[in-house]
C-alpha positions in Angstrom: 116.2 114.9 98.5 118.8 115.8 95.9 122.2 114.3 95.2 124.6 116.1 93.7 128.0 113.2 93.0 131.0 114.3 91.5 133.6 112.5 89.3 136.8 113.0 87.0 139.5 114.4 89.6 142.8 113.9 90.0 146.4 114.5 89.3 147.9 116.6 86.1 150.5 118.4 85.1 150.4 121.5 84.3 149.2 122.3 80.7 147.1 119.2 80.8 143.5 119.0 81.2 140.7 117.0 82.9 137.0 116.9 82.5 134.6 116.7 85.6 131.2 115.4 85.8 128.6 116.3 87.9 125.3 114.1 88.3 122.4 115.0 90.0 119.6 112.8 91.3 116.5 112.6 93.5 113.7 115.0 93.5 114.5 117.2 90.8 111.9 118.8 89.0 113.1 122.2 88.4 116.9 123.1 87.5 117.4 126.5 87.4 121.1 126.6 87.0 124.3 123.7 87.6 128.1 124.8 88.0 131.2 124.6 89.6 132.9 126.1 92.6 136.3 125.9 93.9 138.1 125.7 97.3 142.2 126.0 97.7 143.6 125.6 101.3 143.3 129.4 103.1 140.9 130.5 100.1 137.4 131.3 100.6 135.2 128.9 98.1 135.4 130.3 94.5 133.2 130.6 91.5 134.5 128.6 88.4 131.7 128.3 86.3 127.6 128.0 86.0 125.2 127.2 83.7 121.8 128.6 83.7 118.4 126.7 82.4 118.6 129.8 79.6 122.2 128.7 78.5 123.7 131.4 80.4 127.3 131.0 81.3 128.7 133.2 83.6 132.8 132.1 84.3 135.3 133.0 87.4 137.7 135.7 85.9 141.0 132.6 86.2 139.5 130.5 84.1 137.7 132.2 81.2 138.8 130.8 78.0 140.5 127.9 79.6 137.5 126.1 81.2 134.0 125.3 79.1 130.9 124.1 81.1 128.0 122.2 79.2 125.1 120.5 80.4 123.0 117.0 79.4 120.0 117.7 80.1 118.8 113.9 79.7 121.1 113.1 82.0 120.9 115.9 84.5 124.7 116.0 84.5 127.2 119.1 83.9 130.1 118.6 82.7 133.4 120.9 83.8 136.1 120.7 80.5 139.6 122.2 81.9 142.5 122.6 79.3 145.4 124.2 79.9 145.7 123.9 83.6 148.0 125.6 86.4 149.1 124.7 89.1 147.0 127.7 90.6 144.1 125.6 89.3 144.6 123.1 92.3 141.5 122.9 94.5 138.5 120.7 95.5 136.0 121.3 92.9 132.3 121.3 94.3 129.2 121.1 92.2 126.3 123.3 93.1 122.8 123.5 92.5 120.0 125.5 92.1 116.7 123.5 91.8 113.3 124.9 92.7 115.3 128.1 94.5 117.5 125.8 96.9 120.8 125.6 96.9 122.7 121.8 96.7 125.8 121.0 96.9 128.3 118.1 96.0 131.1 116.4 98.5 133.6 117.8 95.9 136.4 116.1 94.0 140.1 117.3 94.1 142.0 118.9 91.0 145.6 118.3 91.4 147.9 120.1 89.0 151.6 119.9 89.8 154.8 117.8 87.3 
């Protein structure tokens, strides 16, 4: 079983920035790749940003030189940097996972970015 918990949401204004966290735990013995997804009301669930094993990055078109994703390896936690956020940037973020070719994901934690 794999946990995927999620921290760092919450309210900003626009311009601001926040950073999530995403920890996994359980049976891991294999990460293939940790990112972030996104989900405004009436939207379908977005890509934000993933990480791959390799150090890959691959980043949702809205956010690309706005929002960094890094990894600790040691601590089998990514990590979601967001500066200079929009109010268009207001969603739950969920944290996904691909470990041993299965997908995981977190309960998500909501991005609120309105003055």
């Amino acid at each position: 079983q794999v946990q995927l918990v999620e921290s760092g949401g919450g309210l900003v204004q626009p311009g601001g920035s926040l950073r999530l966290s995403c920890a996994a735990s359980g049976s891991i013995f294999s990460i293939n790749s940790m990112g972030w997804y996104r989900q405004s009301p009436g939207k379908e669930r977005e890509l934000v940003a993933t990480l791959w094993s390799g150090g890959f990055t691959n980043y949702g078109g809205s956010v690309k030189g706005r929002f960094t994703i890094s990894r600790d390896n040691a601590k089998n936690t990514v990590y979601l940097q967001m500066n200079s956020l929009k109010p268009e940037d207001t969603a739950v973020y969920y944290c996904n996972a691909d470990i041993g070719g299965k997908a995981f994901w977190g309960k998500g934690t909501l991005v609120t970015v309105s003055s």
